[in-house]
C-alpha positions in Angstrom: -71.8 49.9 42.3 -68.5 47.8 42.3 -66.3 47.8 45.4 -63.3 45.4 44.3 -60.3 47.3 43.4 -58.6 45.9 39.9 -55.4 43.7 40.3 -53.4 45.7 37.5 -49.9 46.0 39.4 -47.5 43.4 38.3 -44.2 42.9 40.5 -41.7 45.5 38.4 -44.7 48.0 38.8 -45.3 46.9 42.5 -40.6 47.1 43.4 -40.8 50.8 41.2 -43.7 51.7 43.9 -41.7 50.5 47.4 -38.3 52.0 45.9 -39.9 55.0 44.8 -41.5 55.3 48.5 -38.2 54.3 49.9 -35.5 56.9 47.7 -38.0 59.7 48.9 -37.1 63.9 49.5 -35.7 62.9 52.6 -32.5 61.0 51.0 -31.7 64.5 49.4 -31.0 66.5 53.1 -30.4 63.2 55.1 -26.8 62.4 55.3 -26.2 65.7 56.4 -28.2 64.9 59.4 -26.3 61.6 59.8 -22.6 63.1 59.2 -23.4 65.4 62.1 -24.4 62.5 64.7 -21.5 60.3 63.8 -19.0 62.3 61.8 -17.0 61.0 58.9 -18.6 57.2 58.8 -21.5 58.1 57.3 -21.8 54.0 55.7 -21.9 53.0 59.6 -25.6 53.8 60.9 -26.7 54.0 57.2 -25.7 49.7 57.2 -27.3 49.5 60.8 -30.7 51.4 59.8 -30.9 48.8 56.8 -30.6 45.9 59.0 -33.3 46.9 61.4 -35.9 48.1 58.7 -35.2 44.6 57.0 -36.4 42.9 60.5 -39.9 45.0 60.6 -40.1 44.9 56.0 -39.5 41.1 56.8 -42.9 41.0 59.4 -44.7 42.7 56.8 -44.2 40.4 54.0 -45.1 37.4 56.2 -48.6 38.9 56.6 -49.4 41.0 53.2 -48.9 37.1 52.0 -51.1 35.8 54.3 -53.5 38.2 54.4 -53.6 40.0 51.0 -56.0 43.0 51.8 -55.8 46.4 51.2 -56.6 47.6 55.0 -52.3 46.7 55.4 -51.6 47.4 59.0 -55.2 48.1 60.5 -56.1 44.5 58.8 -53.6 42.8 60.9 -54.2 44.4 64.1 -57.7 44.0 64.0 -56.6 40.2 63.1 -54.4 39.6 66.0 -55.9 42.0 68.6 -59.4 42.7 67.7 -60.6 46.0 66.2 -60.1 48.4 68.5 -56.4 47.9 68.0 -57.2 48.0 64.3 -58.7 51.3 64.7 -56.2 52.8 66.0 -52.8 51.3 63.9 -55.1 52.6 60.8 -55.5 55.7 62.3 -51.7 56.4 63.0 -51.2 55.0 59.7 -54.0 57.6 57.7 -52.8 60.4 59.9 -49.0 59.8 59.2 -50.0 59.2 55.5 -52.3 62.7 55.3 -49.7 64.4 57.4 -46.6 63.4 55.2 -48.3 64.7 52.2 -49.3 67.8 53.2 -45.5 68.2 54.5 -44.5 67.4 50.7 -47.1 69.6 49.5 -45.7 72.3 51.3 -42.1 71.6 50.3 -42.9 71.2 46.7 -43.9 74.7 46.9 -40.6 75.7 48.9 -37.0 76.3 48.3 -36.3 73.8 45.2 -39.3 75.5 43.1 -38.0 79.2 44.4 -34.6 78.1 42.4 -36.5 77.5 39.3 -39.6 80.0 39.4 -40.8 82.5 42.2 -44.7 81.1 42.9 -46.9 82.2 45.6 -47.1 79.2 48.0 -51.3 78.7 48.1 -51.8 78.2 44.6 -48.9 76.4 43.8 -50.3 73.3 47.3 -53.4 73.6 45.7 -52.6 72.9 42.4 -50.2 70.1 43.1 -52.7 68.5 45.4 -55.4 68.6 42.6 -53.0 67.1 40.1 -52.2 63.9 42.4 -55.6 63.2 43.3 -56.5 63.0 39.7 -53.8 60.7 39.1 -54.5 58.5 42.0 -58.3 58.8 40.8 -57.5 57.5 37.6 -56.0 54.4 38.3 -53.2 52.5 40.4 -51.7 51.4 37.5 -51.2 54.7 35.4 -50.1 56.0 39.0 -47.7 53.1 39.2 -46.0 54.1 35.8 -45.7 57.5 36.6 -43.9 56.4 39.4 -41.7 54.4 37.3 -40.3 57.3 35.8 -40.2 59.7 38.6 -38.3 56.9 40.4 -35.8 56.5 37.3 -34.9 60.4 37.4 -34.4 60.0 41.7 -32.4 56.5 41.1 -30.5 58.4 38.1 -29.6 61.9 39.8 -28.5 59.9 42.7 -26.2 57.3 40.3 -24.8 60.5 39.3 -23.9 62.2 42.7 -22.1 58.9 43.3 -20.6 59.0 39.8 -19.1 62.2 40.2 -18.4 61.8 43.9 -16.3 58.0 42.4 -14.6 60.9 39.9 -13.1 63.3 42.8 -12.0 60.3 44.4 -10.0 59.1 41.6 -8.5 62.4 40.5 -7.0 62.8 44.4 -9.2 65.4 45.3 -10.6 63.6 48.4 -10.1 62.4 51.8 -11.1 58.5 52.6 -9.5 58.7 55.6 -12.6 60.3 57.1 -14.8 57.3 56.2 -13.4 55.7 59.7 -14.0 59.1 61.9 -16.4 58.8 64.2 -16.5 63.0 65.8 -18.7 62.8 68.9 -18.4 64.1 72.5 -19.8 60.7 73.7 -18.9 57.3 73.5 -19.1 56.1 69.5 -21.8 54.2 70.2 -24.2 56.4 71.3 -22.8 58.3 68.2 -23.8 56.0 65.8 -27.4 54.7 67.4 -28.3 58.4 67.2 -27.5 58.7 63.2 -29.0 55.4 63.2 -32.3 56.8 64.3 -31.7 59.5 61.3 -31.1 56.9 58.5 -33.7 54.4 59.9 -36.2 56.5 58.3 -34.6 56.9 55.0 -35.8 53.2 54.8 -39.3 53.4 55.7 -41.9 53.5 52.2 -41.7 49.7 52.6 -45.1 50.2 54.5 -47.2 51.5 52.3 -46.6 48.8 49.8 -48.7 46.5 51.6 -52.3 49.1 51.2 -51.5 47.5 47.3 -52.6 44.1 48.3 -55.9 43.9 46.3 -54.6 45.5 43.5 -51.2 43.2 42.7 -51.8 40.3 40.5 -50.1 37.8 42.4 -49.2 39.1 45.8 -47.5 35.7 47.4 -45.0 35.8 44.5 -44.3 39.7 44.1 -44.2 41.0 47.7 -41.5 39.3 48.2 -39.4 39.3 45.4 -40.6 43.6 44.8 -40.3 44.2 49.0 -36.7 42.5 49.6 -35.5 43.5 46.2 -36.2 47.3 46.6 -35.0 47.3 50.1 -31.8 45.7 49.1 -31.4 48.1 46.2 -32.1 51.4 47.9 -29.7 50.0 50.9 -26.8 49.8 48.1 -27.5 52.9 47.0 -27.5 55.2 50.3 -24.1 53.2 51.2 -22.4 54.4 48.3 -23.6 57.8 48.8 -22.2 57.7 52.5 -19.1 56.7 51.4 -19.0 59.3 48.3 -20.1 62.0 50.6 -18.2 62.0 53.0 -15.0 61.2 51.1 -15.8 64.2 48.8 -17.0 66.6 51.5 -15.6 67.7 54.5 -17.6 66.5 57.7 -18.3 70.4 59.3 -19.6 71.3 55.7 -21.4 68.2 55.3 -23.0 68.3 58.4 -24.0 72.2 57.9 -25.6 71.9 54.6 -29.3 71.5 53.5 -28.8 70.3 50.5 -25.3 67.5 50.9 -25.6 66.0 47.7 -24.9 69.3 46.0 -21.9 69.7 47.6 -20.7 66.5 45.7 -21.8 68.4 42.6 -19.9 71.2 43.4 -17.1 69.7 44.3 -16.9 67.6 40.7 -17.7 70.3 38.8 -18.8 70.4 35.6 -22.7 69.4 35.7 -25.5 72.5 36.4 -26.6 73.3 39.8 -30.3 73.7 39.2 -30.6 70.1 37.9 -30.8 68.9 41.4 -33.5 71.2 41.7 -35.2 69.8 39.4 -34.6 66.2 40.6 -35.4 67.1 43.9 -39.0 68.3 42.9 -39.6 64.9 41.0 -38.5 63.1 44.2 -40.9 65.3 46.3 -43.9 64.9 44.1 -43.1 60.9 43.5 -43.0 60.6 47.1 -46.3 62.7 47.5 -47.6 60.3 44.7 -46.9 57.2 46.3 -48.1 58.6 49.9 -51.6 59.6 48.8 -52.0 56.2 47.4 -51.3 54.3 50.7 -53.4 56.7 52.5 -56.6 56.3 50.5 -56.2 52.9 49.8 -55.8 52.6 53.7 -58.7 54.8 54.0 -60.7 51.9 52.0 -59.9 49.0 53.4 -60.9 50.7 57.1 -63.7 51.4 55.8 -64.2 48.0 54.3 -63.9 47.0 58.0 -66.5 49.0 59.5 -63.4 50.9 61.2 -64.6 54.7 59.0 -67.6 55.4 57.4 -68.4 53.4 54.7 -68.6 56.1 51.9 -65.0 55.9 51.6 -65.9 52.4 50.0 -67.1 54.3 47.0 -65.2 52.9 44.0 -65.2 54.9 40.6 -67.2 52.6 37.8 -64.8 51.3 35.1 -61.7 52.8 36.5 -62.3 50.9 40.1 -59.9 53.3 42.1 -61.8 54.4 45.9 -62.2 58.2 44.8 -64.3 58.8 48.0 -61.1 58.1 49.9 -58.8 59.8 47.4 -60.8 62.9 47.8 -61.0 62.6 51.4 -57.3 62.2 52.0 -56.1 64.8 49.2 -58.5 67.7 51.3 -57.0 66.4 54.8 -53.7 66.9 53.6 -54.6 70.1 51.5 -55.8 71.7 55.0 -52.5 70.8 56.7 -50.4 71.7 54.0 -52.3 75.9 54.0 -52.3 75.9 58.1 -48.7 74.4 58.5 -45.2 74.5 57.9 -43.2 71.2 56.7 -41.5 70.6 60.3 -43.9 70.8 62.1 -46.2 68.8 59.7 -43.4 66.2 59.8 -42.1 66.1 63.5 -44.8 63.4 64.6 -44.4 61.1 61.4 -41.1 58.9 63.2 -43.5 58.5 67.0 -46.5 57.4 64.8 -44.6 55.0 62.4 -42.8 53.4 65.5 -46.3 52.7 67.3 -47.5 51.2 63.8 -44.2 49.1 63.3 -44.7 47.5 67.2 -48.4 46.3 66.5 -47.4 44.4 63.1 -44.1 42.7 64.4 -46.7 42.2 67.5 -49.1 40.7 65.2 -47.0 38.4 63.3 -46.2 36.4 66.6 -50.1 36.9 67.4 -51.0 35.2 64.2 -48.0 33.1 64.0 -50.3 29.2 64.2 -53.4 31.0 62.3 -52.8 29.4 58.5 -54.0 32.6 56.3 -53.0 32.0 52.3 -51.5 28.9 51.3 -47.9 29.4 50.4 -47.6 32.3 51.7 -43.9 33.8 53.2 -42.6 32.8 56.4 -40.1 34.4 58.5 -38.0 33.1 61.1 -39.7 33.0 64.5 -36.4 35.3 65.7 -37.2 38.1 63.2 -40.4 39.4 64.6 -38.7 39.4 68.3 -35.7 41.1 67.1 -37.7 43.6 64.9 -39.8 44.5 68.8 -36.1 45.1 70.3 -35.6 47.6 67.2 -38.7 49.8 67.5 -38.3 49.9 71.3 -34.9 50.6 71.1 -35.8 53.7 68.8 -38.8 55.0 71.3 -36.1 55.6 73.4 -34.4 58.0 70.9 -37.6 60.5 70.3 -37.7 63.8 71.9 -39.8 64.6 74.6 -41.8 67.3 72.7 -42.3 65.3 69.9 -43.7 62.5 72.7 -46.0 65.5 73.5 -47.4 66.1 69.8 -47.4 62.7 69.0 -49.4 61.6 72.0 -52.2 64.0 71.1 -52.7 62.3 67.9 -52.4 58.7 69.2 -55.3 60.2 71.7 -57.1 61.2 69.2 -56.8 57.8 67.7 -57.4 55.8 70.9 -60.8 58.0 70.6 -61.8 56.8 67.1 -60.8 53.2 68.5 -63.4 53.4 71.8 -66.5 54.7 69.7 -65.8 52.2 67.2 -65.7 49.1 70.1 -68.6 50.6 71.7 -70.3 51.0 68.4 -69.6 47.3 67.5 -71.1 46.2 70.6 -74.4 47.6 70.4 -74.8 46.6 67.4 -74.2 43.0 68.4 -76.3 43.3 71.0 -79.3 44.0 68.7 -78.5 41.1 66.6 -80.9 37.8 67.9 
């Protein structure tokens, strides 16, 4: 039985998948979140957060060019440190990956499908689940074209919220002057490194990309060119929602609502209310999509590297997708999704992302005289340095009880990471 995955992702199909990953759910509820950090300049931390996801996205494409496999994160770990460390970046990664899609299970069965149809919750996870394993099963690149067009409806709902947002503007129905307000008990620089923490992870998607490697035709001249690109275009994109937003809307409002973008909508006027419903359902399931694909594909490559058990190497004849780790992942995430709500599902995602984010930067300087692929991207010795100061910086910003939670699954990890040293040992130890 084959285990090579089929390189069927060109670079559009490989930029749809990172700015699909990156114009996620959270995009739809996050500049509320910002606007009541730092007030009115909503464009401020939203301009910050680019710049320091650039600095870790630039790490990344430095060693997915140097080291095309699908294991992503785990892979360079175990490069640079040895396989413990591996073990346990992949296993932050997988959990954050299962864990994030059982949140968006749960949310696609929620509020935005309650303003459409009234579904009981169970069937609705199980279903959904069932549908994006099937699509994952069947291959990357009809999973990749889906995305397309989900992405095109999130991209195009959102060019209309700043559309209509440009239109109140115009007609004298807003207030720019709040774009320079910066409403905070503190000093405005606290103010703004806490909305920065917010927005920071309106960037992240940029990640999972790199799980893609065996399966993108020529990944020293798309990774670039798709990672940069989509980064660059989603960062133009939230900035002209900030501004829009909080132009259109007045901060307290802003700030109190769940769903900010609709405010925008009712403010214009004019277009239906349960479109955004609709859009924000595509945006859920896209980014649910796009999730389960990094996390099995993860799942493989582990495997690959003796880091799980090597079932989840199992790849379906003809189609050449790992179903073994699609099927895996999609029940993990199914057993979350039926025991948990979507906080608490998401709370940890941020701690675990930050500890994955350290080991790659780490491992860029690690690797930094080891020639991988000819050709491949190099980024200034300063970045990877720079990107450190960023995710240590944002440690210092997570709650304690999200510290606690966290911890227990980086335990848990640390675990996985021991039996699979000591593991790796003996059986060295038997070899003559």
């Amino acid at each position: 039985m084959s285990t090579t995955l089929k390189r069927a992702a060109s670079t559009s199909l490989l930029y749809f998948f990172v700015l699909g990953d990156i114009l996620g759910a959270g995009v739809y509820v996050l500049i509320g979140s910002v606007a009541a950090e730092v007030g009115g300049a909503v464009w401020l931390p939203l301009l910050t957060a680019l710049f320091l996801a650039a600095l870790t996205a630039a790490a990344y494409v430095e060693l997915v060019t140097k080291y095309p496999r699908a294991g992503g994160s785990a892979h360079y770990a175990t490069r640079a440190f040895g396989p413990a460390a591996g073990s346990l970046v992949g296993f932050c990664m997988v959990a954050g990956g299962v864990v994030s899609v059982g949140a968006l299970a749960r949310a696609f069965a929620g509020d935005y499908l309650d303003a459409l149809v009234r579904l009981p919750v169970v069937p609705v996870v199980v279903v959904f689940l069932a549908a994006l394993a099937a699509l994952n099963i069947r291959g990357v690149k009809e999973s990749l074209r889906a995305n397309t067009v989900a992405t095109l409806i999130e991209v195009g709902g959102l060019v209309l919220v700043i559309v209509l947002g440009a239109w109140v503007v115009l007609r004298g129905d807003a207030d720019p002057s709040r774009l320079t307000q910066v409403e905070t008990g503190g000093s405005a620089v606290s103010a703004v490194l806490a909305g920065t923490v917010l927005a920071y992870y309106s960037f992240v998607g940029f990640e999972t990309s790199v799980n893609l490697a065996e399966e993108v035709r020529d990944p020293r001249r798309s990774y670039p060119r798709a990672l940069f690109g989509a980064l660059a275009t989603a960062g133009v994109v939230y900035l002209l929602l900030g501004l829009v937003t909080s132009a259109v809307v007045p901060t307290d409002r802003l700030a109190a609502s769940d769903g900010p973008l609709l405010e925008v909508v009712r403010a214009a006027g004019g277009v239906p209310q349960w479109l955004f419903g609709v859009i924000a359902l595509v945006a859920v399931a896209n980014g649910a999509l796009l999730t389960g694909i990094m996390s099995s594909r993860l799942a493989y490559g582990m495997a690959g590297e003796g880091l799980l058990p090597t079932a989840l190497t199992r790849v379906l004849p003809g189609r050449r997708t790992p179903w073994v780790a699609v099927l895996v992942t999609s029940a993990a995430s199914l057993v979350l999704a039926l025991t948990g709500e979507v906080a608490e599902l998401a709370e940890t995602l941020v701690l675990l992302l930050l500890v994955v984010f350290t080991a790659v930067n780490a491992a860029v300087l690690k690797l930094r005289e080891d020639e991988g692929e000819p050709g491949h991207f190099r980024v200034p010795v300063v970045v990877p340095w720079l990107a450190l100061g960023s995710c240590l910086l944002l440690f210092t910003q997570v709650d304690g009880a999200v510290w606690l939670r966290g911890l227990l699954l980086i335990g848990l990890g640390a675990v996985l990471a021991a039996a699979n040293l000591v593991r790796r040992r003996k059986a060295a130890s038997r070899t003559p």
